[in-house]
Every structure is written in C-alpha cells, then in structure tokens.
C-alpha positions as CSV (number, residue, x, y, z in Angstrom):
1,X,226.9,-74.5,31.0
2,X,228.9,-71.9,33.1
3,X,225.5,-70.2,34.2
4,X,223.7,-73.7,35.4
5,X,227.3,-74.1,37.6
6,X,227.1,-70.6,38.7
7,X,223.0,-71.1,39.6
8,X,223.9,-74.2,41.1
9,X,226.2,-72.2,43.3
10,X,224.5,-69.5,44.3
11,X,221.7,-72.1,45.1
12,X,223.9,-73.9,47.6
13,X,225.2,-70.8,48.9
14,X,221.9,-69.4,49.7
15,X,220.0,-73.1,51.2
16,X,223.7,-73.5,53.3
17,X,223.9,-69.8,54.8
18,X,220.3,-68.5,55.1
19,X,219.2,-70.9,57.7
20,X,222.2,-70.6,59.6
21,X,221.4,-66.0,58.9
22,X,218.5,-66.5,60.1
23,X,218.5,-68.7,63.0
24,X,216.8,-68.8,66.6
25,X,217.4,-70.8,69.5
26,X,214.5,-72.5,71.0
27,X,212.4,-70.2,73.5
28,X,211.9,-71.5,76.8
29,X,208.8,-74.2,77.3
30,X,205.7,-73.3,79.1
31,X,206.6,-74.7,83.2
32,X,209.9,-73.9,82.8
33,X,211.8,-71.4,84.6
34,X,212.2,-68.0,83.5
35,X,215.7,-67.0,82.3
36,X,216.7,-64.1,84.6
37,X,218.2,-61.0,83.4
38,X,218.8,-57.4,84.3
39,X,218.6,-54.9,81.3
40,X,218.2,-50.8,81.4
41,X,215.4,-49.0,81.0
42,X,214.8,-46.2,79.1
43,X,214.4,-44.1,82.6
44,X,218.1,-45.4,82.6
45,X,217.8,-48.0,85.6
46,X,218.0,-51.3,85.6
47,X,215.6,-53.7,85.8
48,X,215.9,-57.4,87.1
49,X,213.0,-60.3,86.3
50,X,213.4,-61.6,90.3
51,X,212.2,-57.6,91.0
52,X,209.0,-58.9,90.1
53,X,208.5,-62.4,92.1
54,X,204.9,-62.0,93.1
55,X,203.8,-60.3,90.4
56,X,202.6,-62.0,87.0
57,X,205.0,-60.1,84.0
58,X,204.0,-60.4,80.3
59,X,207.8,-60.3,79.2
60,X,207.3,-59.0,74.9
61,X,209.5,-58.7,72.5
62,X,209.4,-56.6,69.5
63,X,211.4,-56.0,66.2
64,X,212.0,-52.1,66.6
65,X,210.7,-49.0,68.2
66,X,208.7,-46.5,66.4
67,X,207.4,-49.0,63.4
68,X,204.0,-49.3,62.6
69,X,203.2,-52.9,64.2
70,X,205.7,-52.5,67.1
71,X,203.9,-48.9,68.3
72,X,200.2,-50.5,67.9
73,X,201.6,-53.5,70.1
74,X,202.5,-51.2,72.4
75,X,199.7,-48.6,72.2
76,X,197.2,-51.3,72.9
77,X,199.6,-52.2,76.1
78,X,199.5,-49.1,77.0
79,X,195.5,-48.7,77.0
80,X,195.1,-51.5,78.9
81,X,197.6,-50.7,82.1
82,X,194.6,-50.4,84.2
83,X,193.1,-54.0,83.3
84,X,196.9,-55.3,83.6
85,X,197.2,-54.0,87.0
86,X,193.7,-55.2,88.3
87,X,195.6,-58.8,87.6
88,X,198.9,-58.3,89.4
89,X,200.9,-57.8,86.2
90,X,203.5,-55.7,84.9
91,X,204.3,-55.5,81.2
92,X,207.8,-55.4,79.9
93,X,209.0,-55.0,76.4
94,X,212.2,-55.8,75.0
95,X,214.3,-54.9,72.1
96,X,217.3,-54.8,71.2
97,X,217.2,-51.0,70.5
98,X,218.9,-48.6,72.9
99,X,218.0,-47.0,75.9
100,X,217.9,-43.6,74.2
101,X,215.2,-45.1,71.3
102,X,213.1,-46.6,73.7
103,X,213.2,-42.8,75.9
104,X,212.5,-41.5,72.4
105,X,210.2,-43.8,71.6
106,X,208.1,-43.3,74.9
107,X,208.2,-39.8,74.9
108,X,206.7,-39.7,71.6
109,X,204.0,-42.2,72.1
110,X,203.0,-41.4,75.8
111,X,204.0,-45.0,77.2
112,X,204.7,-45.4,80.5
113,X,205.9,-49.1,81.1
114,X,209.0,-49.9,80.7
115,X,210.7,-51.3,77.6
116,X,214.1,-52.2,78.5
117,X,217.2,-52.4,75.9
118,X,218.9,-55.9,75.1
119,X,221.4,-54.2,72.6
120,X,223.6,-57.5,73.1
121,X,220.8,-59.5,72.2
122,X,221.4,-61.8,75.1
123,X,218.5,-61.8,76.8
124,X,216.4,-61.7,73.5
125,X,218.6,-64.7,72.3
126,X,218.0,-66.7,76.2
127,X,214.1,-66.1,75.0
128,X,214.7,-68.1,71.8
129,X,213.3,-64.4,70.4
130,X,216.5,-63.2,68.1
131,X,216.9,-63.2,64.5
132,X,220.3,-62.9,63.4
133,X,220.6,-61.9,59.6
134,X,224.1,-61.4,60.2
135,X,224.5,-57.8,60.1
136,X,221.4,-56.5,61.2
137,X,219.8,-58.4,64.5
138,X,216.4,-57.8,65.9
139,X,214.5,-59.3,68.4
140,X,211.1,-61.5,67.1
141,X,208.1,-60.6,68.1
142,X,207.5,-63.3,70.7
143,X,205.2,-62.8,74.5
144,X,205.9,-64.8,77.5
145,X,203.6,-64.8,80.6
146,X,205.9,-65.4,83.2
147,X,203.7,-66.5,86.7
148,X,204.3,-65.0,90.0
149,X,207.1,-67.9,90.6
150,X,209.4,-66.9,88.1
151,X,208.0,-69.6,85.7
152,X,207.0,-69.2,82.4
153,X,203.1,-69.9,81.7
154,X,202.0,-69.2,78.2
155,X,204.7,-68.9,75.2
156,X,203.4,-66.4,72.2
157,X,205.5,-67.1,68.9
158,X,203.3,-66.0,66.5
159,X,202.0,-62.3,67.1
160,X,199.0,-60.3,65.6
161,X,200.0,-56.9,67.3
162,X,196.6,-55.2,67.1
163,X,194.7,-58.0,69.2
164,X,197.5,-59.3,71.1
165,X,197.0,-57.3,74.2
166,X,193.5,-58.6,74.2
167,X,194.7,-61.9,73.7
168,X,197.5,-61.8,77.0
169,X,194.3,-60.6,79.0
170,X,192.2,-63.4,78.4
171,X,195.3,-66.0,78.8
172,X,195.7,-64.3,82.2
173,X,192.1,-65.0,83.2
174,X,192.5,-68.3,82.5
175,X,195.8,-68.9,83.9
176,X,195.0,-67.0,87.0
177,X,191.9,-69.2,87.7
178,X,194.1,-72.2,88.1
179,X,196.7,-72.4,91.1
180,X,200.3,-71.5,91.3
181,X,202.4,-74.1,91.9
182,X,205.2,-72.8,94.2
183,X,208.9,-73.3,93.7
C-alpha cells in the first residue's frame, strides 16, 4: 500500500512540476513586430535588431555551441553567406552561451556571422525560444525571418539543422517576391 501512495506521489509530483520545468512562452506571430534587443557579440560589441532596418535578418536560436546539430546549423549558414547576402540578409544566431563560447566557438569552426550571447535568456525567452529545466536553461532551436520593417515574416519552431538553411532560402524567395508592407 505505502508504495502505490508513494507512486501516486511521485506521479503528481512529476505531471505538476515538469510542465511548469519545462515551459516556453509563446514566440511572437508571423506580422507582428519584432521584439528588439541589444546583445554582445562574440567580437565583444553590441548588436541591436533596429541596426538592421532595411535589411531582412534570419534571427536563429540554438541549444549550445559546439554540439553536433548546433555546429551543422551553423556550418550550412555559414556556406551559404554569399546566397544570404545576394538577398539583403544578415544571419544572427542566438544562445544563451557566453560571449567567450561563441568567440571559441567561431574560431574553431571558421564562422564569421555573428552569434550574439543572451546569457539572461531574455531575449531568447521574448522569442518564446527558452526552455527552462530549472537549473540548466537553453535556448530552442527556433528561426524567425524578421522583414526589412522590423516585422517578423516566417516563424520556424520545428528545426531539422542539416536542411534548414536551405529551407530559410527558399522562404526568402518567396517572401521577397511579395511586397513589404511599411510601418
């Protein structure tokens, strides 16, 4: 008897606190304006979303540097830079790792856009893009297309790193063949 009151428990325990361990806010809906932020770099400056009125930004963020899916992701960003730039974009990646492990990170891998350090988890949490387990908080791997006006065009929440960059190209084809509404 004591261990089916002890299961039963554990059982509430776990379906009361996991949700609430694991929790997101919503991430902003496509047409909405971008929430703004400044965050550092890892060249150490910082870098502010309204720097980049004009410009289309494909705003990523990823669990942690240097792991297997997260350095693909950003590998196949990386070869693509040239095909990004043809279409007035910038890439930005976001985690909540610090400056130092994205300069690290970087370094090691030869990337040259900026990933930009939300060790608060603000910004990633404004993005609807952190998981809190309590102790340990990362950022999901979520992709926003933000358009030239600051607002945000296409919302990624599930993420297959290895065709993803592929798959933000061909979104802004599409999205750049229709017009930009202006603020």
């Amino acid at each position: 008897m004591l261990r089916i009151v002890l299961l039963l428990v554990v059982v509430v325990v776990l379906v009361l606190l996991v949700p609430r361990l694991l929790s997101r806010s919503s991430p902003p809906s496509q047409g909405t304006a971008a929430p703004d932020f400044t965050l550092p770099s890892q060249e150490g400056s910082s870098v502010t979303l309204k720097d980049y009125r004009g410009k289309w930004v494909v705003l990523y963020f990823y669990p942690k540097d240097e792991t297997p899916g997260c350095t693909r992701e950003a590998h196949n960003f990386q070869r693509d830079q040239d095909r990004y730039a043809q279409k007035n974009a910038v890439i930005l990646g976001v985690s909540v790792d610090s400056v130092d492990s994205h300069k690290k990170f970087c370094t090691k891998e030869g990337l040259n856009f900026k990933l930009l350090a939300d060790t608060a988890g603000k910004v990633s949490e404004a993005y609807g893009s952190l998981t809190n387990m309590g102790v340990v908080k990362f950022a999901a791997r979520h992709t926003f297309i933000i358009d030239p006006t600051g607002k945000i065009a296409k919302v990624y929440t599930s993420v297959d790193p290895t065709k993803h960059s592929e798959e933000v190209l061909a979104a802004l084809d599409q999205l750049q063949k229709q017009p930009v509404a202006s603020n």
